[in-house]
C-alpha positions as CSV (number, residue, x, y, z in Angstrom):
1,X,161.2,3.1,122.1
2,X,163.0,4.1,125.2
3,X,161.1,6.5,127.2
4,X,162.4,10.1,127.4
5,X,164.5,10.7,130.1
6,X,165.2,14.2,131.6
7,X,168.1,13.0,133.9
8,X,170.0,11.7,131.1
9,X,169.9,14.4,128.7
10,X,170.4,17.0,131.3
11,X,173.5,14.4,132.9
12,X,174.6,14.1,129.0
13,X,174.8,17.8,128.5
14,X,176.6,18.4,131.8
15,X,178.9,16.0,130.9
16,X,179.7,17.2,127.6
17,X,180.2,20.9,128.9
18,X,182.3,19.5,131.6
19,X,184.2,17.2,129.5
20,X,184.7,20.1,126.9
21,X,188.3,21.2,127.5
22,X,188.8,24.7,126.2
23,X,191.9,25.5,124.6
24,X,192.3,29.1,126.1
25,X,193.2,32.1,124.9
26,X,195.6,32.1,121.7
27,X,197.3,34.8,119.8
28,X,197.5,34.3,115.8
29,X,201.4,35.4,115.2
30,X,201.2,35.6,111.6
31,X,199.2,38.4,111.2
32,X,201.1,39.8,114.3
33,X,204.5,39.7,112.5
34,X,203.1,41.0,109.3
35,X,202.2,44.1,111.5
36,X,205.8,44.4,113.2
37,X,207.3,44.2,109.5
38,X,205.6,47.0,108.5
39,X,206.0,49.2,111.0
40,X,210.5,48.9,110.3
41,X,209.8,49.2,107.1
42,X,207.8,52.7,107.8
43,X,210.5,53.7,110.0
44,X,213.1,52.5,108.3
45,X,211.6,54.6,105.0
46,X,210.9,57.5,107.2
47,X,214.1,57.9,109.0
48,X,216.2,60.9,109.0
49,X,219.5,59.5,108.8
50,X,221.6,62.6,109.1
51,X,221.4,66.0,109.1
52,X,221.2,68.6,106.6
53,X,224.5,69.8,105.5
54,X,223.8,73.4,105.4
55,X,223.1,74.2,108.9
56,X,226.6,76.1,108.8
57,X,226.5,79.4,107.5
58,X,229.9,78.7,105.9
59,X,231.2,80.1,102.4
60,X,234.0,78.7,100.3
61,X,236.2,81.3,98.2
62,X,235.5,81.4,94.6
63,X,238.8,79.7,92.8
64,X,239.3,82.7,91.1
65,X,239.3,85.1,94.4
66,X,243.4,86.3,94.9
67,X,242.7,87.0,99.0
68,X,244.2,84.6,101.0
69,X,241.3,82.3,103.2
70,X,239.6,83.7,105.4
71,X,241.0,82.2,109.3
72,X,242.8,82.7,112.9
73,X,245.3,84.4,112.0
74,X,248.9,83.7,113.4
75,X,249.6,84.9,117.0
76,X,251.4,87.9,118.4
77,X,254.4,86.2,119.9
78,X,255.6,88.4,123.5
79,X,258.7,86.6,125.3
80,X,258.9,87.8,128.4
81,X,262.4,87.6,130.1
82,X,263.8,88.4,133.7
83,X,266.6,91.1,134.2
84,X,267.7,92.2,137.9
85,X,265.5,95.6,138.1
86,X,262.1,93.6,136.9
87,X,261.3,92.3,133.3
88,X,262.0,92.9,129.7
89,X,259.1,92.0,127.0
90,X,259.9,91.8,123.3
91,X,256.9,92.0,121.3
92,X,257.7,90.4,117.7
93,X,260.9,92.9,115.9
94,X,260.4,95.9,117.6
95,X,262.3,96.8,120.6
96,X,262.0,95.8,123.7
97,X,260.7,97.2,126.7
98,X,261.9,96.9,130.2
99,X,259.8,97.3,133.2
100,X,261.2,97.9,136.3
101,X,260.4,97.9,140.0
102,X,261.0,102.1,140.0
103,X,258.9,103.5,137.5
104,X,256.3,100.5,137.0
105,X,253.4,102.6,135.7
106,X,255.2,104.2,133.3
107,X,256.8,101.2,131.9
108,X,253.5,99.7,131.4
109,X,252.1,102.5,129.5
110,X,255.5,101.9,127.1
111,X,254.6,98.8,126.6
112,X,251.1,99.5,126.0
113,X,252.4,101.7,123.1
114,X,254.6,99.6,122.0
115,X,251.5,97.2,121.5
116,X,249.7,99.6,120.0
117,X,252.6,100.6,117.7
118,X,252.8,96.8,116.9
119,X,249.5,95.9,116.3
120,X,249.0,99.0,113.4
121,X,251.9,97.8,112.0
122,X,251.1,94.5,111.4
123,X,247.5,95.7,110.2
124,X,246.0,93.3,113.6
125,X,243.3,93.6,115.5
126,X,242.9,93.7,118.9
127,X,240.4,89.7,118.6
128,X,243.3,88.5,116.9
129,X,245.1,85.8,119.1
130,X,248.3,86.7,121.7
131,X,250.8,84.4,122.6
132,X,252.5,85.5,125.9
133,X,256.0,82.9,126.3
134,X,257.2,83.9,129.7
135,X,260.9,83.1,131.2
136,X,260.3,80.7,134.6
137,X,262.6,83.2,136.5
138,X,260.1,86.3,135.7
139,X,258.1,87.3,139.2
140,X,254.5,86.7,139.0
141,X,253.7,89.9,139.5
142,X,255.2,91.6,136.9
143,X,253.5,89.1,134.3
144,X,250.2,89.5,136.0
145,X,250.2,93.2,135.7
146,X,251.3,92.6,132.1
147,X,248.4,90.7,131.3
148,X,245.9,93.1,133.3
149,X,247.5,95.9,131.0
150,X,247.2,94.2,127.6
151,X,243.4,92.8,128.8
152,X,242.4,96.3,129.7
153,X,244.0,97.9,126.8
154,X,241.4,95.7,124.7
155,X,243.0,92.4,124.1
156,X,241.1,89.2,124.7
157,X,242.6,86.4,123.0
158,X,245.8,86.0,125.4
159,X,247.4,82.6,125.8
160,X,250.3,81.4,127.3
161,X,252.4,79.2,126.3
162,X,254.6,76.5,128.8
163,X,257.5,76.3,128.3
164,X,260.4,74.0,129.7
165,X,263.1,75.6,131.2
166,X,266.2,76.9,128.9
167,X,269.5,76.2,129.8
168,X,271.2,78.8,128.4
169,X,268.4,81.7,129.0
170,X,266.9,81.8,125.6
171,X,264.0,80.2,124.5
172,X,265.3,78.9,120.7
């Protein structure tokens, strides 16, 4: 029997820890991916894809209601032409009303009037929409006290509309 040595075990078990290669630090990816699978499927389940649909307070007519739907109604067409003293304004049928360098004030309470006289004859309101189609040849300053009359007398929804140049004066 071989006599026991210190030196060698000790050198053996040195050797064996040195020699011992470790493999690192791993990660297990199946369980990993398992995870990651079930978290889409959570969201994926738990999504809100869209929106509720009644976020609108919106009502449809009955089929059997006899009003006409409720929308913008059509605008208030107002031409607008040039004449040698000023301008002449045509709101819808009724007759129209000149304003003129002389008498300016006065002319613009007319047409005011006239608005008025319009609008209560085609049952409007003064939020329903204004269309304003103005010559090119009419001097801004006639139009813009025009528009500061009609915005002061109440009405807000005023447009204009471009309109190319006619050739023979009329805007048809």
């Amino acid at each position: 029997m071989e006599p026991f040595r210190t030196e060698s075990l000790h050198a053996r078990v040195l050797k064996a820890i040195s020699d011992h290669k470790s493999g690192g630090f791993s990660l297990r990816m199946a369980p990993m991916i398992d995870i990651i699978f079930l978290l889409l499927i959570f969201f994926l389940v738990a999504a809100n894809w869209r929106p509720e649909e009644s976020f609108l307070p919106f009502h449809l007519p009955s089929a059997k209601a006899q009003s006409p739907s409720i929308g913008k109604p059509e605008p208030l067409m107002i031409y607008i032409f040039a004449i040698d003293s000023g301008c002449q304004v045509q709101i819808s049928q009724f007759e129209p009303v000149k304003i003129e360098k002389q008498n300016i004030e006065a002319d613009l309470a007319g047409l005011m009037e006239q608005m008025n006289i319009s609008l209560r004859a085609q049952k409007r309101f003064a939020s329903d929409p204004i269309e304003i189609i103005c010559h090119p040849a009419v001097k801004w300053q006639y139009l813009a006290k025009i528009y500061n009359v009609f915005y002061g007398g109440g009405l807000t929804d005023i447009t204009f509309i471009m309109t190319e140049q006619p050739n023979d004066g009329n805007f048809d």
